[in-house]
C-alpha positions in Angstrom: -17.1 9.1 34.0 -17.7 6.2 36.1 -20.6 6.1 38.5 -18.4 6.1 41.3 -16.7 8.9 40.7 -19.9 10.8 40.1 -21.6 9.5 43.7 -18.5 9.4 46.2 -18.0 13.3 46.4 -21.8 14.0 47.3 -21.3 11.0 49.9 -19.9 13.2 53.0 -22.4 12.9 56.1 -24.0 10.2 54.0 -24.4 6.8 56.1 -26.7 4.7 53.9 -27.3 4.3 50.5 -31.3 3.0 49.7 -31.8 1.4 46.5 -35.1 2.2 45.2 -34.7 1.0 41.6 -37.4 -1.1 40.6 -35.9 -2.7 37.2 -33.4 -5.4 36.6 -30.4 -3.5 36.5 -28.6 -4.2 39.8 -26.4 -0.9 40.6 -24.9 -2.3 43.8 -21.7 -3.4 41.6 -20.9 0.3 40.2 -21.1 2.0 43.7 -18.0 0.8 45.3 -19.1 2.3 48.4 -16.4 3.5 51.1 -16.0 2.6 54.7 -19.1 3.3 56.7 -21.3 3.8 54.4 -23.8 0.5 54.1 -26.2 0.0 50.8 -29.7 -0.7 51.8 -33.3 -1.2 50.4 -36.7 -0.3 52.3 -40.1 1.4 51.8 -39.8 3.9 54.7 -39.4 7.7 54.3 -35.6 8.7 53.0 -34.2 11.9 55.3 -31.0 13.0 56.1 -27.5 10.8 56.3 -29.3 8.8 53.7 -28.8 9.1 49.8 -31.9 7.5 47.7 -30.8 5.8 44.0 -33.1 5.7 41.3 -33.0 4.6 37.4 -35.3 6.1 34.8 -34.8 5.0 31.0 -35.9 3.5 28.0 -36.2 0.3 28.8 -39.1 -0.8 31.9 -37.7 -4.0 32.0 -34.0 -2.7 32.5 -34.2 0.7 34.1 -37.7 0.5 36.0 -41.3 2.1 35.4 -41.5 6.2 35.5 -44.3 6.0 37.7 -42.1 3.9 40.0 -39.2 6.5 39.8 -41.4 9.4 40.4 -43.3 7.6 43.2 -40.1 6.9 44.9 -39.6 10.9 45.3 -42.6 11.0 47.7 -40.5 9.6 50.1 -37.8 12.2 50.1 -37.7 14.2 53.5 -35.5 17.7 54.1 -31.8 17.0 54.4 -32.0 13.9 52.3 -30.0 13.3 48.9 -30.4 11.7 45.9 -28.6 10.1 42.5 -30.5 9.4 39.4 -29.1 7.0 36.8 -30.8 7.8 33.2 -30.4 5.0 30.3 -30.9 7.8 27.4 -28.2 9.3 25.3 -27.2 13.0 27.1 -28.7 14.5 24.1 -31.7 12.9 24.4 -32.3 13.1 28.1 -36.1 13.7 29.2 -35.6 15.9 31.9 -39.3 17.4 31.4 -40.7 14.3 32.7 -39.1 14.3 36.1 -38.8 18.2 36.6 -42.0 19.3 38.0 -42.1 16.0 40.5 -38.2 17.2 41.9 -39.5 20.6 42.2 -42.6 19.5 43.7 -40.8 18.0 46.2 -38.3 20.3 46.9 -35.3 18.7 45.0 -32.3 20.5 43.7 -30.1 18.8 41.0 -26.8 19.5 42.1 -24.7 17.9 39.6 -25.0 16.0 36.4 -22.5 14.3 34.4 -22.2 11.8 31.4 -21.2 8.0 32.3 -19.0 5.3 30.2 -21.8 2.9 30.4 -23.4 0.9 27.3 -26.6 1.1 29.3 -26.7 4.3 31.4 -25.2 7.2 29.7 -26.3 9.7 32.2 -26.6 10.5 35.9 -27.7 13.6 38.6 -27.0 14.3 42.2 -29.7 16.2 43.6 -30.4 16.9 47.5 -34.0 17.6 48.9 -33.9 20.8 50.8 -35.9 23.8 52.3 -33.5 26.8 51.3 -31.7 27.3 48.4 -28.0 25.6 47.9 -25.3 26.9 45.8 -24.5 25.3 42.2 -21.4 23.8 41.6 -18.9 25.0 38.9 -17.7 22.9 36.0 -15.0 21.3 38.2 -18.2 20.1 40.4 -16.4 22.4 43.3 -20.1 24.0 45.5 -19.9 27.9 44.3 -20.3 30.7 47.3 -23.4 30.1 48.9 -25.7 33.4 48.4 -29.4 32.9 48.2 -30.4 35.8 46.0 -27.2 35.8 43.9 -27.5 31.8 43.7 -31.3 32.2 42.5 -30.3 34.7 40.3 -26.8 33.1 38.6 -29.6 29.8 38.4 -32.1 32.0 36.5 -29.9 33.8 33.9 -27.8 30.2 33.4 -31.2 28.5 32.8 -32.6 31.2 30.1 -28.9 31.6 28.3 -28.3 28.3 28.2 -32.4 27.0 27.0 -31.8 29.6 24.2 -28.5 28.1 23.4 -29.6 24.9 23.4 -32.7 24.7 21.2 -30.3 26.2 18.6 -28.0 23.0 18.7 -31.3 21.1 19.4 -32.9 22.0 16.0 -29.1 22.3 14.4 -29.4 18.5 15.5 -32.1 17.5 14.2 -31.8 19.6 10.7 -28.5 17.3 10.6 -30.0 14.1 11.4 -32.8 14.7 8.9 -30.1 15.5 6.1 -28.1 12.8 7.0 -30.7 10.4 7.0 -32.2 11.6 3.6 -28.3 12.0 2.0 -27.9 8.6 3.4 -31.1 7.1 1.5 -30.3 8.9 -1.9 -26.9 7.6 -1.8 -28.0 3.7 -1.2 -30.4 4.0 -3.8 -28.1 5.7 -6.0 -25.6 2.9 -5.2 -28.2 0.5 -6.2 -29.5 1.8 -9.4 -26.1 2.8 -10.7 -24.8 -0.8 -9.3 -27.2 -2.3 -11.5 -26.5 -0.3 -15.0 -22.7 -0.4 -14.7 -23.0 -4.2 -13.9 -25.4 -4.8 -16.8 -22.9 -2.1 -18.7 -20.1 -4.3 -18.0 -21.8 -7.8 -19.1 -22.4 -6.0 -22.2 -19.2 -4.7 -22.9 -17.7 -8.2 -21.9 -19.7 -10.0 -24.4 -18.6 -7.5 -27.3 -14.8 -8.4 -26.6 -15.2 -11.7 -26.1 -17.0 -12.1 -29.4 -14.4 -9.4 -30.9 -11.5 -11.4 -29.1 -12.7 -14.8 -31.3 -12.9 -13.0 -34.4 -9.3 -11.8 -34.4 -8.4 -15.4 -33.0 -9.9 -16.7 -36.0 -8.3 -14.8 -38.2 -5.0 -14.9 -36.9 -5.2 -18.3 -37.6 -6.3 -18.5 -40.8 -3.4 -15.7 -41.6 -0.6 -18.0 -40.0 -2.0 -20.6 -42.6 -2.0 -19.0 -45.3 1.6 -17.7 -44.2 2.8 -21.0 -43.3 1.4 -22.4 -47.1 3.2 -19.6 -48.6 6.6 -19.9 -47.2 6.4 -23.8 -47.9 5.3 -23.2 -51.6 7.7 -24.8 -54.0 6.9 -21.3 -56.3 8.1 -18.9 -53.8 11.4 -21.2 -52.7 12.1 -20.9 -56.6 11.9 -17.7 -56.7 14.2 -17.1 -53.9 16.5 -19.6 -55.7 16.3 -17.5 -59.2 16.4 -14.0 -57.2 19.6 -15.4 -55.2 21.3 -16.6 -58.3 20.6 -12.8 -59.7 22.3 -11.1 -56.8 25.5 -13.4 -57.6 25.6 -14.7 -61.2 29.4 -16.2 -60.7 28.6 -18.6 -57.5 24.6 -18.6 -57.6 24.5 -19.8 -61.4 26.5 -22.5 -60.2 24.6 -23.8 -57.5 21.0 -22.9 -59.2 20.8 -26.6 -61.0 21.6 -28.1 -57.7 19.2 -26.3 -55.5 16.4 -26.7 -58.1 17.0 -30.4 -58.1 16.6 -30.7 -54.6 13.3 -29.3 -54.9 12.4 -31.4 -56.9 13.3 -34.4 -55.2 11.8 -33.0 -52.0 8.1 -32.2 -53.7 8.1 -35.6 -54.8 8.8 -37.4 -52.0 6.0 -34.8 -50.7 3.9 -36.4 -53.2 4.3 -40.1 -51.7 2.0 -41.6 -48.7 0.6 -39.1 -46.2 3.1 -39.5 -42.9 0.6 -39.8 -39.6 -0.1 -36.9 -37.8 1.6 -37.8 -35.0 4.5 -37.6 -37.1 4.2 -33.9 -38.1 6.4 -31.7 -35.7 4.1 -28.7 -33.6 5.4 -25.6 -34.4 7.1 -24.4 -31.4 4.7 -21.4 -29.7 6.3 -18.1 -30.0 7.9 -16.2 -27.4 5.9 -14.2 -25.3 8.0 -11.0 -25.2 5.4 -8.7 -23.4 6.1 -7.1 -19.9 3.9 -8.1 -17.0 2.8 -5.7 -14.0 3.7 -7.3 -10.6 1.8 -6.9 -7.7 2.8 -6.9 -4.0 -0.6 -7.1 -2.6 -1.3 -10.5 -4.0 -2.1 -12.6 -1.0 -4.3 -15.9 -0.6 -5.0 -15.2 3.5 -8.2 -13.3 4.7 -8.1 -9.8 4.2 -7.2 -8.4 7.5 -5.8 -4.7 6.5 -6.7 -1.9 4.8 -5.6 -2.0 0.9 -5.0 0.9 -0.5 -4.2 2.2 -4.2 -4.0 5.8 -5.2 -2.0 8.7 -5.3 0.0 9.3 -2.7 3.7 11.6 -1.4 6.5 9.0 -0.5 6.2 10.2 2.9 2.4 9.3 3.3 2.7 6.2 1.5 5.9 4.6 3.5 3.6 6.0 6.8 0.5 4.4 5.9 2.7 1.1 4.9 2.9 0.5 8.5 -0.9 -0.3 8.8 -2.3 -0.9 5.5 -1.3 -2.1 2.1 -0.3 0.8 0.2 -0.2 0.3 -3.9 1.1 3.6 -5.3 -0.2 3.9 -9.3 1.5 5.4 -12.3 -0.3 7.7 -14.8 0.3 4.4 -17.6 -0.3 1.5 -15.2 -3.4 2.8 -12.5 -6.1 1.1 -14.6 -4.4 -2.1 -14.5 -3.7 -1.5 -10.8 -6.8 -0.9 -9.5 -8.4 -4.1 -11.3 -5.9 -6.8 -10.1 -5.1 -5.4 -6.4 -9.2 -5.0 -5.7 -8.2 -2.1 -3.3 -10.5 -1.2 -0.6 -10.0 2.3 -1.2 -8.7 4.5 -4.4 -7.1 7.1 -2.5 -5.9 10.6 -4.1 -4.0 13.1 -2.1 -4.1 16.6 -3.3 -0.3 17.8 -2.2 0.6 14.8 -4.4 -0.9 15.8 -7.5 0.1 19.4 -6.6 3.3 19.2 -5.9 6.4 20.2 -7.9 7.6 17.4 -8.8 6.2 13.4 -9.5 4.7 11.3 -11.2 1.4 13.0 -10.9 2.8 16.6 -10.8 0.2 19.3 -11.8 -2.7 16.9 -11.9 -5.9 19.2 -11.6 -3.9 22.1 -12.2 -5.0 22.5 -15.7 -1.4 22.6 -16.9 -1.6 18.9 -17.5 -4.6 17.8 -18.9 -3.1 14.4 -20.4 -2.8 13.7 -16.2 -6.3 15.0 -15.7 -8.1 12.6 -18.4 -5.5 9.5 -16.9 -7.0 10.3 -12.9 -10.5 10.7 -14.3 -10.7 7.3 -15.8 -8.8 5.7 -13.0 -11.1 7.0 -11.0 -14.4 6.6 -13.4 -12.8 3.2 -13.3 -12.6 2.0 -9.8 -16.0 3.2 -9.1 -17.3 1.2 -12.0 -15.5 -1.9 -9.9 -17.3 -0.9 -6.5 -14.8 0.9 -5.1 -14.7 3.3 -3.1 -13.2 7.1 -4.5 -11.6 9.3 -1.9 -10.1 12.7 -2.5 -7.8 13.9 1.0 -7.6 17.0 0.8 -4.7 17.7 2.7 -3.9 21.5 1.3 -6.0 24.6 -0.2 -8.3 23.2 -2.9 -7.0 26.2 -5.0 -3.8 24.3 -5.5 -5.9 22.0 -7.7 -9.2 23.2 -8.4 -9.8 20.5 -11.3 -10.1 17.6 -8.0 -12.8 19.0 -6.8 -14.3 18.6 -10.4 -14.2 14.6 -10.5 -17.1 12.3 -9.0 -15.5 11.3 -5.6 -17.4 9.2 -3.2 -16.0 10.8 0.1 -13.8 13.9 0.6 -11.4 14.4 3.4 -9.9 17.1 4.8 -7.0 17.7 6.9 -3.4 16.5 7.2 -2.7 12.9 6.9 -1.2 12.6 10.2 2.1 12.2 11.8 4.1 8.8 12.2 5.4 8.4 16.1 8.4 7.0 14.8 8.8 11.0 13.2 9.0 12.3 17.0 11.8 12.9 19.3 11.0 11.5 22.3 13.4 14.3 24.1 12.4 17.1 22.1 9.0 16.8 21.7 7.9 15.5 24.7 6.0 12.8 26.5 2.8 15.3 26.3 3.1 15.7 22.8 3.4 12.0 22.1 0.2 11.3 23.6 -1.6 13.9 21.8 -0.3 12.4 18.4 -0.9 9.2 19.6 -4.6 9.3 20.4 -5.7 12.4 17.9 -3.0 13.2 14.5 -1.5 9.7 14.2 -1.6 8.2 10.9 -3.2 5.1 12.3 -6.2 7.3 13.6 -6.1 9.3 10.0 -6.4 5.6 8.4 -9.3 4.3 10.5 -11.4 7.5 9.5 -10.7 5.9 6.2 -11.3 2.3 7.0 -14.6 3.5 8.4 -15.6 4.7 5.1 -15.1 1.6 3.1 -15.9 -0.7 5.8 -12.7 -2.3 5.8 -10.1 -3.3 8.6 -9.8 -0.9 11.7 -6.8 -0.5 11.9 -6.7 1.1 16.0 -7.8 -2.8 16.2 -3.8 -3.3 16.6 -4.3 -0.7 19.9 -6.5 -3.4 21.8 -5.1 -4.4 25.1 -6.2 -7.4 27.4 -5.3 -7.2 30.8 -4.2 -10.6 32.5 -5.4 -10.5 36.3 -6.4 -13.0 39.2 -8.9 -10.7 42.0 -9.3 -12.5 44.9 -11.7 -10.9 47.3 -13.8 -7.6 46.8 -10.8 -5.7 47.4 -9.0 -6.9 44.8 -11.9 -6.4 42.5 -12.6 -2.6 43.3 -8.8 -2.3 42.6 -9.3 -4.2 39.2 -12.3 -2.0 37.7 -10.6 1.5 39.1 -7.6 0.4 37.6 -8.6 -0.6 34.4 -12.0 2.0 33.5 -9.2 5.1 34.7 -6.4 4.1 32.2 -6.3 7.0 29.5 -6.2 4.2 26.9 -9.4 1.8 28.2 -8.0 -2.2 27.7 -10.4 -3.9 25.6 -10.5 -7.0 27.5 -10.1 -8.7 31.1 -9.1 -12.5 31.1 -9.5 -13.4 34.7 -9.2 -17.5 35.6 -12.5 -18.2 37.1 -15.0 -14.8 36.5 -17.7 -16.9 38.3 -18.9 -15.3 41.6 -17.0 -11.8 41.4 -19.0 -8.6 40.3 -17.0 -7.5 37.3 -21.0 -6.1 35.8 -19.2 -2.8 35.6 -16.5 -4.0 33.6 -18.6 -5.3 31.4 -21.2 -1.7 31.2 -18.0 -0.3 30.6 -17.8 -2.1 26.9 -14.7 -4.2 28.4 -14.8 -7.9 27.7 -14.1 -9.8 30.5 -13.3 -13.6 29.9 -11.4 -16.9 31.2 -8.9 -18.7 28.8 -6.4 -17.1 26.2 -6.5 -13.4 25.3 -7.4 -12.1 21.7 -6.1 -9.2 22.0 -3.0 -7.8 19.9 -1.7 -6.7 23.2 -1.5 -8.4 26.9 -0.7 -6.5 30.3 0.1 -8.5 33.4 -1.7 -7.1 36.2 -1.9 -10.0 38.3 -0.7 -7.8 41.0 -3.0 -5.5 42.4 -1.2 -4.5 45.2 0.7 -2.7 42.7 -0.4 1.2 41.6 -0.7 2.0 38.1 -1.1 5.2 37.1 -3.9 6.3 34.6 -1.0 6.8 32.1 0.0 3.4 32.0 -1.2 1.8 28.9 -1.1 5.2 26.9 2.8 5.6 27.9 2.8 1.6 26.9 1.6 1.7 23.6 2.9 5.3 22.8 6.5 3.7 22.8 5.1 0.6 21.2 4.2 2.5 18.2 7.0 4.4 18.4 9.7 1.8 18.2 7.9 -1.0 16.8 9.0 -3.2 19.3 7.7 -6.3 20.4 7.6 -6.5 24.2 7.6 -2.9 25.8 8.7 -3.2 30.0 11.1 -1.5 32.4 14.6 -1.7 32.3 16.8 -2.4 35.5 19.7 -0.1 34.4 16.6 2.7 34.0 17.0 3.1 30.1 14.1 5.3 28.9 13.2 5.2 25.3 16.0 2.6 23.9 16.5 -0.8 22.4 17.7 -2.9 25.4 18.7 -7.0 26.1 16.5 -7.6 28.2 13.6 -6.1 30.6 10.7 -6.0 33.1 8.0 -7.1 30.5 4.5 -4.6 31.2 3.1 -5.1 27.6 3.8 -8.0 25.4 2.8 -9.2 21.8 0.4 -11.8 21.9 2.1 -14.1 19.3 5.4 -13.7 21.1 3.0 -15.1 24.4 2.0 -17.7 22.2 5.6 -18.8 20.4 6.3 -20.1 24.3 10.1 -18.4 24.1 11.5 -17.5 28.3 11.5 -13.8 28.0 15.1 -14.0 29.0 15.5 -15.7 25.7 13.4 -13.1 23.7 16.5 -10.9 22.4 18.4 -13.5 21.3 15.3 -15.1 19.5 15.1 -12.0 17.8 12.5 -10.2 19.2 13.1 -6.6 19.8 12.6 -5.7 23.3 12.4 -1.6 24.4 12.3 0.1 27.5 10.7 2.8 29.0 10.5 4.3 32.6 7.3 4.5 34.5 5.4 8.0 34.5 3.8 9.6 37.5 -0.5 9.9 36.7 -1.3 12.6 35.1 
């Protein structure tokens, strides 16, 4: 929630605003306040028409001093409101602190809500009055107002939900403390075992290097003494004598002829050494053994997920899309994993437990010739530093042996669905979105990616948004436009930034910039006349994805979902910005242009 859209409900019969934060944040920028209603700061008492602001968090410097904030309450008269911003996590809000001082000075909180800030996470609408008001519900709608039955739905919501929440609370922190102590035991785990399988592996290289020289060695003196043997006078006149044997009529005839030229030969052997340049090298024999290929080969920085492991067809040609996917063979994984250095060795239990494959029955016990080959590939890649992950994407039952081998991670669930897979017509514009942004296979890999630090891959979802504000107008427009899309852009390039107050874009985690986008993805908004509903990007990049497409617009003929010549463009490839090409020349370039109708907001 933005701060504006926590403040502007509680504004009505509200003429002034006071500022009475004390830090260095300046709030003025997130208020966006609405026609006759004026942002102020003073020292005099606050009372009603007037709304005080204050800040309270970590950070003196930033938020302001707690005495400050509580100080500022003093000044709070009947009828007046208030809004506190707090810069701690929700979960870690110190409501104790400021508690007694509101009820001391006869302050309701009203509402609270989280915020989308990097540095204020938090905020409360309270009022200062002399009877009880009535709570609001968890649309933020004021219940019936009933001063007994308010004090008493107040009470029994305080003591259910204090119990309920120190539960969680100390769930929490149980958690935190077994993560943190899981989290130490692992790195130094990781260290120590680093250490003795590196020092294994030195060891073990030295033993076949030395063992690699020794059959070297004698190889070579066995292809002399071979060579000698086949060029010894004795053994051609044996094969003379056991020739002539075989056929007595024509090999008797011939014997006193070959043995001559034997003899001629060994004694012009006998005569002056011939240089050694002279001596013909024996050709080097054919190399008749089969190599293993490898797609993933690549000399450019690794900028996607590699993956090698065990995988259906079906999740390996959907994870092809974002990631380099090297399937392995029972005979050839070993080899695999050392020359594709995956990020990942990634096994998936309805491969191994399916009916048929390459890997069929692995874990089941009914193979164990599979079972030993997937424990040493995966004894194997952990010995390299990689990372071993089981997804267990079916009952564990179906192959109990799995859950047997050393993994590193363990995940559960489906693998997720491709968009491509959906029917636009069928399955609706609703259910696209919801794959989109929760069961994609995109959002499956970068659960993955976050385990191995690789490549995340929902990188390829970042949008930058092209715009030129003018005025304040335009720049209210901007920020409400861009923090209520459903899918956030991840960047603002504006021509000159200097002198507008885009501080809220910037809370909001949104870079905002002059000069070329970096974004995969670029939006024109240059127009903010224009409305955009909150559905805009999402409905953008859901057909993106679906189609693969590389400019994604409206089409004058009003084609929804389908290839067309030419369009509207609303969200473009940033390479395709960068090759220069007209957009009325993008289809015949190549590029694949697809269109799809705007939505209303949702």
């Amino acid at each position: 929630m933005r701060l504006t859209d926590l403040l502007h409900p509680h504004l009505d019969d509200v003429t002034s605003v006071v500022d009475a934060t004390t830090g260095g944040l300046r709030l003025d920028p997130y208020l966006h306040l609405p026609p006759g209603v004026t942002a102020t700061r003073h020292g005099q008492p606050v009372g009603a028409g007037e709304l005080m602001l204050l800040c309270y968090g970590p950070d003196p410097a930033l938020h302001g001093d707690e005495a400050d904030c509580l100080a500022a309450l003093e000044r709070l008269r009947p009828g007046a409101r208030g809004l506190i911003v707090f810069g701690h996590p929700g979960t870690e809000l110190p409501y104790h602190r400021l508690l007694d001082a509101l009820v001391a000075h006869r302050c309701q909180v009203l509402h609270a809500a989280s915020l989308g800030y990097t540095h204020l996470h938090a905020g409360a609408v309270f009022a200062c009055t002399e009877e009880l008001l009535p709570p609001h519900d968890w649309f933020g709608r004021p219940l019936p107002a009933d001063g007994f039955a308010t004090a008493l739905r107040i009470a029994d919501e305080y003591v259910l939900a204090d119990f309920v929440s120190r539960s969680q609370r100390a769930r929490l922190i149980d958690l935190e403390r077994a993560a943190e102590e899981t989290a130490r035991a692992l790195a130094n785990a990781r260290e120590d075992g680093l250490a003795e399988r590196l020092a294994a592996a030195l060891r073990d290289k030295d033993q076949l290097a030395a063992a690699l020289r020794g059959a070297r060695e004698r190889t070579g003196v066995l292809e002399a003494r071979v060579a000698m043997l086949e060029g010894s006078t004795s053994l051609r006149v044996g094969k003379a004598l056991v020739s002539a044997a075989r056929s007595p009529r024509r090999g008797a005839a011939r014997l006193p002829g070959e043995l001559y030229g034997m003899w001629r030969q060994r004694k012009a052997r006998s005569g002056p050494a011939r240089p050694a340049s002279a001596v013909p090298a024996p050709e080097a024999p054919a190399d008749d053994r089969f190599h293993l290929a490898h797609r993933a080969l690549s000399v450019a920085p690794r900028d996607r997920l590699v993956i090698t492991g065990v995988l259906t067809d079906r999740t390996a040609a959907d994870f092809a899309t974002d990631a380099v996917v090297n399937r392995v063979l029972p005979h050839d994984g070993r080899l695999l994993v050392e020359r594709t250095d995956p990020d990942v060795l990634l096994v998936q239990l309805s491969a191994c437990a399916a009916e048929t494959g390459p890997w069929s029955l692995t874990g089941t016990g009914l193979a164990p010739d599979l079972d030993r080959s997937l424990a040493e590939l995966v004894g194997r890649a952990r010995g390299l530093g990689r990372t071993a992950v089981l997804w267990r994407d079916g009952p564990a039952s179906a192959a109990p042996g799995l859950s047997q081998l050393p993994w590193d991670s363990v995940l559960e669930g489906d693998t997720g669905m491709a968009l491509r897979r959906l029917d636009p017509v069928t399955d609706g514009r609703d259910r696209l979105r919801e794959v989109f942004q929760q069961d994609s296979t995109r959002v499956r890999l970068a659960r993955l990616a976050a385990l191995t630090g690789a490549p995340d891959p929902l990188a390829e979802r970042r949008v930058a948004i092209l715009a030129a504000p003018r005025d304040a107008t335009d720049v209210a427009r901007l920020v409400a436009q861009s923090l209520g899309q459903l899918h956030r852009p991840a960047e603002v390039v504006v021509a000159d930034p200097a002198g507008l107050e885009l501080g809220e874009l910037t809370a909001a985690s949104v870079t905002v910039h002059a000069g070329p986008p970096t974004a995969p993805w670029v939006a024109d908004w240059t127009d903010l006349t224009e409305d955009r509903p909150d559905t805009l990007l999402l409905d953008l990049l859901c057909a993106q994805e679906f189609s693969g497409a590389d400019a994604v617009g409206h089409d004058p003929a009003a084609d929804d979902y389908a290839f067309v010549p030419t369009l509207r463009p609303l969200l473009v490839r940033r390479s395709l910005l960068d090759a220069g090409t007209p957009p009325d020349a993008w289809s015949r370039a190549g590029y694949r242009l697809f269109a799809v109708r705007g939505k209303e907001a949702s």
